[in-house]
C-alpha positions in Angstrom: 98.2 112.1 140.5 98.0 116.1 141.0 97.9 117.5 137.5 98.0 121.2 138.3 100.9 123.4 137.1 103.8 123.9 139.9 104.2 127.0 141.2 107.6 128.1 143.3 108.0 132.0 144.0 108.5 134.5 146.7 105.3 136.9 148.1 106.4 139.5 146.0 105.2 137.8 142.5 102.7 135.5 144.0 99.3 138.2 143.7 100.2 138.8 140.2 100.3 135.2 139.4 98.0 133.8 141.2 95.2 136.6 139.7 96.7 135.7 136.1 96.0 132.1 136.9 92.3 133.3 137.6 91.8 135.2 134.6 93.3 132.5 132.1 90.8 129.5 134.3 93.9 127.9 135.2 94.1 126.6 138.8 98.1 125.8 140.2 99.3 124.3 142.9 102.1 126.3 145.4 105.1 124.6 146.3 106.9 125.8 149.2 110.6 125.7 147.7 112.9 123.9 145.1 113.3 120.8 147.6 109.7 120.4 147.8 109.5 120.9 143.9 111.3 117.8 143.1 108.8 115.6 144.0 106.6 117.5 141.6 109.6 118.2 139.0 108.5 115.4 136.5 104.7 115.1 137.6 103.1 118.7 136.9 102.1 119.5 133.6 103.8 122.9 133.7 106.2 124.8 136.1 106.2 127.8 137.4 109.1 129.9 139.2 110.6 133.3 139.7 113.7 134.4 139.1 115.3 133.0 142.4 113.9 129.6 141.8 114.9 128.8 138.5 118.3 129.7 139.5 117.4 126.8 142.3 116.5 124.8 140.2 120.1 125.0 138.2 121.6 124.5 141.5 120.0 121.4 142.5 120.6 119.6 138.9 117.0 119.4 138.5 116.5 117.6 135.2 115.5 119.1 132.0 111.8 119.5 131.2 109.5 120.6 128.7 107.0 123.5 129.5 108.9 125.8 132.1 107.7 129.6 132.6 110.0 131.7 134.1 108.0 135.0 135.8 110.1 138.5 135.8 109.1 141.5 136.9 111.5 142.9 134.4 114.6 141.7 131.7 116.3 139.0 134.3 119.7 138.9 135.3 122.4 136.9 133.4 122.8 134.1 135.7 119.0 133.7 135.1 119.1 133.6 131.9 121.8 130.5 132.1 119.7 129.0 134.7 116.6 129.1 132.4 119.0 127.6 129.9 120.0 124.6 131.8 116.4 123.8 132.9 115.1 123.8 129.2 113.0 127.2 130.1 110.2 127.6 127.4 110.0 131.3 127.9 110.0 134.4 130.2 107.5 136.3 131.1 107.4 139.6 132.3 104.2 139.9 134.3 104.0 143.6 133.8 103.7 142.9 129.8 100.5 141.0 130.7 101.0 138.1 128.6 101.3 135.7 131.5 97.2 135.0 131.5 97.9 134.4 127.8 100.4 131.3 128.4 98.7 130.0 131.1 95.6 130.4 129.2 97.7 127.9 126.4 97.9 125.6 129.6 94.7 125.2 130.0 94.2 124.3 126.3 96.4 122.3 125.6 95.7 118.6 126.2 98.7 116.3 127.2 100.9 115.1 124.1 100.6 117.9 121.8 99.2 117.8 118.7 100.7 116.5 114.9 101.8 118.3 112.3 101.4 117.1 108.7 102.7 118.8 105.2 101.4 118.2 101.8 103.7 118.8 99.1 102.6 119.1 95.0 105.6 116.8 93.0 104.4 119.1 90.1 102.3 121.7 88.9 98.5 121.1 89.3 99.4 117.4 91.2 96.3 118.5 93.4 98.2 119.3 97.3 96.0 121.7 98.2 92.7 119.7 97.6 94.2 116.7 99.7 95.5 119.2 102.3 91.7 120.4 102.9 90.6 117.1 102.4 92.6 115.9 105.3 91.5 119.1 106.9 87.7 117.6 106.6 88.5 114.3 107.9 90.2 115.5 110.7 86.6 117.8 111.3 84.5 114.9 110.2 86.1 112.8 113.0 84.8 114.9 115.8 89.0 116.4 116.3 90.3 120.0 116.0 92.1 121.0 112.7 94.4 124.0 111.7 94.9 124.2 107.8 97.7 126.2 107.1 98.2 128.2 103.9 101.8 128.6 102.6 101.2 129.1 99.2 100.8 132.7 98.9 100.6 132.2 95.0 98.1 129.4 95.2 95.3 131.6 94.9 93.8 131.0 98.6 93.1 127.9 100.4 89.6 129.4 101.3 88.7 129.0 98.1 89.2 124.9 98.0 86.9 125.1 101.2 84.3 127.2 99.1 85.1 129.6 102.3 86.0 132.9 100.6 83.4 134.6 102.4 83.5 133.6 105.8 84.8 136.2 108.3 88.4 136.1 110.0 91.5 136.9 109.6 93.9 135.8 106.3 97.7 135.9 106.1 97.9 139.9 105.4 95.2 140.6 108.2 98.1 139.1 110.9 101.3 140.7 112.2 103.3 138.6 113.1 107.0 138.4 113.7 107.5 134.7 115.5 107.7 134.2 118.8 104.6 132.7 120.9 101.3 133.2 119.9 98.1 132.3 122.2 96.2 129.5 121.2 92.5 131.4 122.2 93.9 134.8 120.2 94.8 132.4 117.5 91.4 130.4 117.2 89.2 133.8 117.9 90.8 135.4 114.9 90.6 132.9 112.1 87.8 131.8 110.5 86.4 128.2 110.9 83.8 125.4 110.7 82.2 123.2 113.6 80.8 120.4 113.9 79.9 118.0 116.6 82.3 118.2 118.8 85.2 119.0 115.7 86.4 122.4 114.6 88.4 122.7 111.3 90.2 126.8 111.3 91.9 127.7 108.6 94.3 130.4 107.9 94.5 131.0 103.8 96.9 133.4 101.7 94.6 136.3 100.2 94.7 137.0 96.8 96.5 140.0 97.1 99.2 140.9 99.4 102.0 139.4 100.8 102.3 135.8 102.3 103.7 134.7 105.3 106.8 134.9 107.1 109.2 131.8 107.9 108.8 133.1 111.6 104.6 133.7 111.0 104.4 129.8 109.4 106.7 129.1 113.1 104.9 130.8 115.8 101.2 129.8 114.0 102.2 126.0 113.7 104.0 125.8 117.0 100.3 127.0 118.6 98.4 124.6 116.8 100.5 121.5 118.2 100.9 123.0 121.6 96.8 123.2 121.3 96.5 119.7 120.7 95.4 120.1 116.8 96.0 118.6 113.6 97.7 121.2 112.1 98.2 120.6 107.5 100.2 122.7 105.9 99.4 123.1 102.6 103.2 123.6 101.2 104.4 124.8 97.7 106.8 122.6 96.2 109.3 126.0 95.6 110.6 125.7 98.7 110.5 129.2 100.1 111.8 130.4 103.7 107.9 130.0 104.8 107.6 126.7 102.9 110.4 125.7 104.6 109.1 127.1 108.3 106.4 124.1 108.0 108.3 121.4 106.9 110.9 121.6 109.7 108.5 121.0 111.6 106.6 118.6 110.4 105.9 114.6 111.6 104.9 113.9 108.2 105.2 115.4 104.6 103.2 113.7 102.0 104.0 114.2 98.5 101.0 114.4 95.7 102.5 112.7 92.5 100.1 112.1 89.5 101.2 108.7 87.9 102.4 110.5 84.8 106.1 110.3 83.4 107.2 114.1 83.6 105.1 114.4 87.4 107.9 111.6 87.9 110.5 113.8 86.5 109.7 116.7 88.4 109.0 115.6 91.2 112.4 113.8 91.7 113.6 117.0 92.1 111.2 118.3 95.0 112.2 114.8 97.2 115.9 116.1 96.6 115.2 118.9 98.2 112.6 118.2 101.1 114.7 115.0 102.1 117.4 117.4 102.9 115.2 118.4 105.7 115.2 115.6 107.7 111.4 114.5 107.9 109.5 111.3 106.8 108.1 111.4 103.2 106.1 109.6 101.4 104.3 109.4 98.3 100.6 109.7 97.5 100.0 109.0 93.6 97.1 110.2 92.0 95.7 108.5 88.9 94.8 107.9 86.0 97.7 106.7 84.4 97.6 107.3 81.0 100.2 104.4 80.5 99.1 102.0 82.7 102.0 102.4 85.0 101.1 101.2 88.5 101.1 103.6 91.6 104.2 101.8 93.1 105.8 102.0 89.8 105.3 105.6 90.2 106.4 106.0 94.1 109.5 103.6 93.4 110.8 106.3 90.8 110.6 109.2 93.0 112.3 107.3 95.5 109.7 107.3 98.4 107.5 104.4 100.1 103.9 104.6 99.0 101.2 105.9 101.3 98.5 105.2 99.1 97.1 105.8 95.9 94.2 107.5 94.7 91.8 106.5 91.7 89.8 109.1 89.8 87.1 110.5 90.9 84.1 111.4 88.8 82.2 115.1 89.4 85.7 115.6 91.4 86.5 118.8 89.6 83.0 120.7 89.7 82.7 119.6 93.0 86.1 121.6 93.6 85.0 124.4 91.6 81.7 125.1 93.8 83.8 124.3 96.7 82.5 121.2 98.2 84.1 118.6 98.9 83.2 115.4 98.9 83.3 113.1 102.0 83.2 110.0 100.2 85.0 108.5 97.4 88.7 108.0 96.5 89.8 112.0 98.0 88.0 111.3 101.1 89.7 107.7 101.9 93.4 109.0 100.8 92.7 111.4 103.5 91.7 109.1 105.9 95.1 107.2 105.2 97.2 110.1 105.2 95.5 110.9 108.7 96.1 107.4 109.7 99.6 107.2 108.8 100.3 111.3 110.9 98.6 109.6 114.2 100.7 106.3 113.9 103.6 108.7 114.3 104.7 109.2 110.6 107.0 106.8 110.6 110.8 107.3 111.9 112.4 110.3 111.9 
């Protein structure tokens, strides 16, 4: 099967698109008109078409598809923009704003199926989200795959610093200006700092110490790159559910939430299930131990009100090891992650 984008437009855009298809590595195939185009409607990774086209396309009842560029030379025309409606158009691009190499440039990056997106939730104060967030982080590295760790805690103090990363080079939440929309996957992974290894990279994008945190539409655009790249993207979320917070979780497969097996972590974290189950995405629980009363980790998952991922026992030299940033790639963190990681790629369960 041909598995080059599909491109339908007149001579007059075809130079600009074709040399912005060069630039951004990404080879497409022309297709003469909209007839033509049907055969490779469902088939092509992406579409492209001009203003005349998609309009075509509206009048030929093409179905709806995902990843549909529309290329301007300018704000289109009304009837365009209803045409680009009824086709499911991802975006328009005005070729004369040179971002065109930038989204085919995501194209090219982006492998079939997208990527996952996974949330880690604290059910209480100090309930240890952030060090299972970067641990799934590492697993997700460790496994040869690509990782985005996403900081939305802007009072947590910096996710950096659970990676023992403080000092590496790249942007942080208050270096970025953003204000939604698309970002480019290769302006995205050239600014942030990250780790390698094999064949894996792990970035990470971490909430400075001083400053302010992210925007609801900066958590959007920022997640939204890192699926459309392919990645695991985590989430580290606070459990106040702020407009950012709330960015990640709507668009999450999975949200996990970190639940010591202690009464009051029960108590409160009741209270943080309320309020994430109101957003329509598959939760489960992840109770960390020790119990000082003995209660049992689906005990503590059956009082919250969520089905139990998995539980984790304690972990001896855990807490140094946190505090000289190194984590530990063994031991009861390490396989929770696994699990959690497990559980995202299984699908996370119904929505």
């Amino acid at each position: 099967m041909n598995r080059l984008p599909a491109l339908v437009t007149g001579t007059e855009l075809l130079d600009e698109v074709l040399e912005a298809a060069a630039v951004a590595g990404c080879e497409v195939e022309r297709v003469p008109d909209v007839p033509a185009l049907r055969r490779r409607w469902r088939g092509a990774p992406a579409v492209l078409l001009d203003a005349d086209a998609v309009v075509a396309c509206a009048r030929e009842a093409l179905p709806r598809r995902t990843d549909v560029l529309v290329v301007t030379t300018g704000p289109p025309d009304p009837d365009v923009w209803s045409a680009a409606v009824e086709q499911g158009v991802e975006e328009v691009v005005d070729v004369s704003a040179g971002r065109l190499h930038e989204a085919l440039s995501d194209l090219v990056e982006s492998p079939p199926g997208g990527g996952r997106v996974l949330s880690v939730v604290g059910g209480c104060g100090g309930a240890g989200a952030t060090v299972l967030a970067t641990a799934v982080g590492q697993a997700v590295l460790s496994g040869g795959g690509r990782g985005l760790l996403v900081d939305c805690d802007p009072l947590g103090g910096g996710l950096d610093l659970a990676l023992g990363a403080e000092r590496e080079t790249g942007k942080r939440w208050s270096d970025l200006a953003l204000s939604g929309g698309r970002v480019p996957v290769a302006e995205l992974r050239s600014a942030l700092p990250g780790r390698a290894r094999g064949g894996g990279r792990l970035a990470f994008l971490s909430c400075a110490r001083t400053g302010p945190g992210p925007t609801p539409e900066a958590v959007a655009a920022v997640v939204e790159a890192g699926r459309r790249a392919g990645e695991t993207v985590v989430c580290d979320v606070p459990r106040q559910l702020s407009p950012a917070a709330g960015a990640a979780l709507d668009r999450s497969d999975l949200v996990v939430l970190v639940v010591p097996a202690r009464v009051r972590a029960c108590a409160a974290a009741k209270r943080v299930v309320e309020q994430v189950k109101a957003r329509g995405v598959p939760l489960h629980a992840v109770v960390r131990g020790p119990s000082p009363t003995g209660v049992h980790a689906r005990q503590v998952a059956k009082a919250v009100g969520l089905p139990l991922l998995t539980a984790m026992r304690p972990e001896r030299g855990l807490a140094a090891a946190l505090d000289r940033g190194r984590l530990p790639e063994r031991g009861p963190l390490a396989t929770a992650a696994r699990e959690v990681l497990a559980v995202l790629g299984a699908g996370g369960g119904p929505r």
